[in-house]
Structures are given as C-alpha cells and as structure tokens.
Backbone bond lengths (Angstrom), bond angles and torsions (degrees), N, CA, C in turn:
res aa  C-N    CA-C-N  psi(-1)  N-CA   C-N-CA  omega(-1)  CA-C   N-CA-C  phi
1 X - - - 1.440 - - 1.534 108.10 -
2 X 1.541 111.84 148.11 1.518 110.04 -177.70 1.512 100.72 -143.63
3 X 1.181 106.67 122.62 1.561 121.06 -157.84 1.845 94.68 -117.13
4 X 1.143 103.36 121.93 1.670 116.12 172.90 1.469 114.26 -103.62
5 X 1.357 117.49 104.39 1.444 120.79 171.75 1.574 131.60 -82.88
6 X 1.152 130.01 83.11 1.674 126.78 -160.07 1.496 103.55 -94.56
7 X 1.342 95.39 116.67 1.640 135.37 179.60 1.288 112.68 -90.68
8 X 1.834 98.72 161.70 1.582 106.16 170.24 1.336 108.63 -149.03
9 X 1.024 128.76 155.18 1.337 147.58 -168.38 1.300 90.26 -107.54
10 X 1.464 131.09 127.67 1.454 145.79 -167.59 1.643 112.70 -150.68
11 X 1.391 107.30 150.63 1.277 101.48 -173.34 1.335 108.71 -84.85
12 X 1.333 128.03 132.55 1.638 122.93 176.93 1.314 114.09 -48.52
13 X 1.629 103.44 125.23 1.705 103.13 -173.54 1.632 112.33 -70.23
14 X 1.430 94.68 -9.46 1.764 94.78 -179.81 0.927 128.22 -48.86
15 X 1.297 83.15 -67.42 1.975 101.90 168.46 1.562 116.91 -105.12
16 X 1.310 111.86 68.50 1.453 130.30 169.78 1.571 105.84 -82.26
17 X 1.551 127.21 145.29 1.320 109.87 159.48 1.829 87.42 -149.82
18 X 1.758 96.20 157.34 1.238 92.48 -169.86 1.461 97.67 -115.25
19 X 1.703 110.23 160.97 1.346 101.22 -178.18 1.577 127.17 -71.70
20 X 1.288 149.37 96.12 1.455 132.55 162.94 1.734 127.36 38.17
21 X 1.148 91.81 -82.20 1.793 126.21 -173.46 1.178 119.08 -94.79
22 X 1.357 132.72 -30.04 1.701 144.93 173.27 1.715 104.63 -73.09
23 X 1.496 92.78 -71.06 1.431 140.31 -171.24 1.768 92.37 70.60
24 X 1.118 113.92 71.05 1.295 152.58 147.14 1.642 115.80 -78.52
25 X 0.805 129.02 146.11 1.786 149.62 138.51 1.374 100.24 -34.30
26 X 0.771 122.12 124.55 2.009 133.71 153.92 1.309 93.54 -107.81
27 X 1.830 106.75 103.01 1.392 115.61 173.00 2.083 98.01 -86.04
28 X 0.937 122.66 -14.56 1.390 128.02 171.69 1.569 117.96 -29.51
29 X 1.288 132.88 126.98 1.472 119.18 -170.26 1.326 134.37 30.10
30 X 1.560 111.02 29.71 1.610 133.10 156.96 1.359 125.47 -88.12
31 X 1.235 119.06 95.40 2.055 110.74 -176.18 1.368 81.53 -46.80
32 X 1.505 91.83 150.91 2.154 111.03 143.36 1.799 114.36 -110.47
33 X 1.286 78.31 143.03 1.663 91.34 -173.18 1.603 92.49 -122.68
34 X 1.754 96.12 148.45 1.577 105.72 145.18 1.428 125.84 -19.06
35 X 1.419 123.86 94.10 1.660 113.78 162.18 1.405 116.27 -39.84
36 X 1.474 115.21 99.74 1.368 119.95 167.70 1.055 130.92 -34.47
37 X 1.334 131.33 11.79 1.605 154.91 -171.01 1.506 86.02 -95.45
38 X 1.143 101.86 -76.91 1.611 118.23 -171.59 0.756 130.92 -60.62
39 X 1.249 137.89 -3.20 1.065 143.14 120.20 1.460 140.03 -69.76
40 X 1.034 143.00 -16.99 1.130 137.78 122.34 1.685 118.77 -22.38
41 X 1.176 96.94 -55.07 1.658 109.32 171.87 1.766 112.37 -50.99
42 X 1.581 118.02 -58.86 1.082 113.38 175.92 1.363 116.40 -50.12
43 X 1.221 120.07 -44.14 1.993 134.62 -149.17 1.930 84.40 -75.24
44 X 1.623 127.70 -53.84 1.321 110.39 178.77 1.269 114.17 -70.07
45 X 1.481 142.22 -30.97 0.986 136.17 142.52 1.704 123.97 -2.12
46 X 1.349 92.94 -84.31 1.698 108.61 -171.31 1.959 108.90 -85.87
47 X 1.344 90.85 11.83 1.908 94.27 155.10 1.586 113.81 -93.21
48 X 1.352 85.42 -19.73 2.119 96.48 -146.87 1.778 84.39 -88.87
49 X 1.674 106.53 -23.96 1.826 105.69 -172.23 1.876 87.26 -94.64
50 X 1.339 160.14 1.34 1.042 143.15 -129.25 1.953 72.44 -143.93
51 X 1.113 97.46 -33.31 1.926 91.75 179.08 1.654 117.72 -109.24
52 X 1.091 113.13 -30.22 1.723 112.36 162.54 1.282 119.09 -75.85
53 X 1.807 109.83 -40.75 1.746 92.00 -152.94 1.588 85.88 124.63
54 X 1.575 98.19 -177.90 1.723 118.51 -178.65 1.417 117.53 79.03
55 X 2.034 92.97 -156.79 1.602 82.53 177.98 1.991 92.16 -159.71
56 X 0.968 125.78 176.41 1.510 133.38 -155.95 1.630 102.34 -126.57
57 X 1.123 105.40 101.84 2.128 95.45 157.55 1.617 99.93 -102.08
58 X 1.446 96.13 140.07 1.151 109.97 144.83 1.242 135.63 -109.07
59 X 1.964 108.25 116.76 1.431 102.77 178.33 1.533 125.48 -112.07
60 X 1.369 120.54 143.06 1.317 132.39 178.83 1.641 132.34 -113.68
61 X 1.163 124.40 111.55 1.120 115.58 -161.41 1.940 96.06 -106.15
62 X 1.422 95.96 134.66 1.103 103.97 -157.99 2.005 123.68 173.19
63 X 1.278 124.24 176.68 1.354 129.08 177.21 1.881 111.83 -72.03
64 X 1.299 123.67 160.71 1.195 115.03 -145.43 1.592 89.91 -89.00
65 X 1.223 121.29 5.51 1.751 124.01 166.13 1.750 124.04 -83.26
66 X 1.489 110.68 1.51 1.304 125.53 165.53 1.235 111.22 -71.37
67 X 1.814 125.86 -13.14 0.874 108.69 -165.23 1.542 120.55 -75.85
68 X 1.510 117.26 -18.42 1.274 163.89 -143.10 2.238 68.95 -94.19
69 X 1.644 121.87 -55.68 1.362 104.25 -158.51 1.690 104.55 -81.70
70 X 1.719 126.53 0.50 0.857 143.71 -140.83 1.637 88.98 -121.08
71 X 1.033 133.34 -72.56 1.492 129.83 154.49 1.576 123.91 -27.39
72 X 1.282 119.60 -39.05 1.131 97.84 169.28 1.893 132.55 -84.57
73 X 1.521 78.56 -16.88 1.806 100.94 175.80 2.058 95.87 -58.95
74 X 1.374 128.57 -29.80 1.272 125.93 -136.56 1.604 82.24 -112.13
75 X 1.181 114.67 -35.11 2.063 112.52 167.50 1.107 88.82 -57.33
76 X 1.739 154.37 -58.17 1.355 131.77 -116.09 1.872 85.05 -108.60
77 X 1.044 120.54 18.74 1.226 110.78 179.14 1.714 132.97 118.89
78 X 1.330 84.71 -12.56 2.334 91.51 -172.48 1.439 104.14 -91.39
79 X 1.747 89.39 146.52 1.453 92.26 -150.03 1.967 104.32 -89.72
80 X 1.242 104.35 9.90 1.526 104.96 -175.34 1.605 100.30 -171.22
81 X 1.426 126.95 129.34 1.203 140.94 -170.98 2.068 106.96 -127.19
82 X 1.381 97.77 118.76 1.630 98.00 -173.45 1.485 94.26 -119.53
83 X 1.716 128.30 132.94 0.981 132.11 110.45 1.208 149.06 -17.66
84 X 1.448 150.25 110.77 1.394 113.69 165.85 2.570 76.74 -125.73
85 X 1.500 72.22 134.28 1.611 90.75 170.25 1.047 118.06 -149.42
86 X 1.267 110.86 150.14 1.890 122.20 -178.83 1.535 114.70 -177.49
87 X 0.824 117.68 149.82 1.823 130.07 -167.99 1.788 83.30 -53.04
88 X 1.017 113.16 -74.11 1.575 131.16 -163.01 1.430 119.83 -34.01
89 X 1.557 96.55 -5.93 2.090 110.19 177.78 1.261 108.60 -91.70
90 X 1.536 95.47 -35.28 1.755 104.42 -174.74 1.855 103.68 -20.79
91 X 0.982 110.27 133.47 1.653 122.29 173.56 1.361 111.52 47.40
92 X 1.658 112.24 41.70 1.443 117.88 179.20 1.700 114.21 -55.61
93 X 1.218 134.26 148.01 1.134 122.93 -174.61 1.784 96.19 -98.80
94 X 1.449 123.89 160.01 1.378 128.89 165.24 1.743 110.69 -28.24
95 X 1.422 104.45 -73.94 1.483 95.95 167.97 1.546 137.18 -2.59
96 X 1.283 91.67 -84.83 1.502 133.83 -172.40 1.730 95.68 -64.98
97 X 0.892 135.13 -14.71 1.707 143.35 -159.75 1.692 92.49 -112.88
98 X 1.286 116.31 -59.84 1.779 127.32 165.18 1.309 117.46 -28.50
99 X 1.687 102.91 -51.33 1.515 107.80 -178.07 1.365 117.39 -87.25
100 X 1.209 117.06 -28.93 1.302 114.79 -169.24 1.984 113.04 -81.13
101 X 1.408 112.98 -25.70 1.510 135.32 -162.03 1.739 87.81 -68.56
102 X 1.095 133.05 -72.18 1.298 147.82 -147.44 1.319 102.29 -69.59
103 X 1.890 111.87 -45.12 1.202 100.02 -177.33 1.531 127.59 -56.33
104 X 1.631 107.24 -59.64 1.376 138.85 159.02 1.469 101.91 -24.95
105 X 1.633 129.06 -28.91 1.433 128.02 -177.94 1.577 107.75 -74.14
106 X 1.372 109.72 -42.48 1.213 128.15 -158.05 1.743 124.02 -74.21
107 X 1.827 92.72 -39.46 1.151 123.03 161.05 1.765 112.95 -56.90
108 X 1.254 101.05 -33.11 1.782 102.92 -169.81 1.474 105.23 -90.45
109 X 1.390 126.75 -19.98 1.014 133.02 153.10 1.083 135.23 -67.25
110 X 1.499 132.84 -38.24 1.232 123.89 166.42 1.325 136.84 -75.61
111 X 1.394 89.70 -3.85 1.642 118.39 -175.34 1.812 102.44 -63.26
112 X 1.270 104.53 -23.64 1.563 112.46 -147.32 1.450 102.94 -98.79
C-alpha cells in the first residue's frame, strides 16, 4: 500500500496578526508550522502503514521553505517527502493545486 499525505505549511495561528488597513495576514515574523489538519492526516496514515504494510510520501506544494514542514513530517515517520516548487504557483488557486498534487504523486510513484 502507498499512502500520499498532502500538506501545508501555514502560518501559526498563535501568533497570527492581521494588518490594520488590508486586514490581510502579516505572514512577516510568523514561524509556519504543519497545518494541524495534516497532520492528523499523516499520524492515520502511519497507523494504517504500521498495520497493513507499505510506505507514506508526504507531499507539499509550496515555497522552497516547506521543506523545513516536510522534514519534520519525515522525523514523525514518512517514508518519502516530495516538494513540488516554482515561482509559477505563487497564488496558485485550489484548482490549479488539484491538478498539479496528484500528478507530482504519480510521478513519485512510478519512479519506484
């Protein structure tokens, strides 16, 4: 079995602050952490590989500082972590994120 976990690098809601005048996000001097979603996602993941068998990628589509959210996914246990980054995502819409996630899955799979 080969289980694909798709992650995000998110700004910690802790220390979120919004701008004044935008009322925008000021990602500015905000760590990003693992969306706690997604993790949850990984942790059944690597039960479901800890009781079947297989193995876990985690992929993130995102800036080349996810990798930092991609490393820690790979301490907690997944057995392969893919990037896909490029200027050209910048402000990817859902869509465009749909199509691109699966492929990048598919590619890492056949590789194998």
């Amino acid at each position: 079995m080969h289980i694909v976990v798709c992650i995000k690098q998110v700004p910690d809601s802790a220390q979120i602050r919004v701008h004044p005048v935008t009322n925008t996000i000021m990602r500015q001097g905000v760590p990003a952490i693992v969306n706690p979603y997604d993790l949850f996602a990984l942790e059944e993941a690597l039960r479901l590989k800890d009781k079947f068998g297989g193995r876990v990628t985690v992929l993130c589509m995102g800036p080349p500082q996810a990798e930092d959210a991609l490393r820690k996914c790979l301490s907690f246990g997944a057995d392969e972590a893919i990037l896909v980054t490029d200027r050209a995502f910048a402000g990817a819409t859902w869509a465009s994120t749909c199509a691109t996630a699966p492929m990048a899955a598919c590619r890492s799979a056949s590789r194998r």
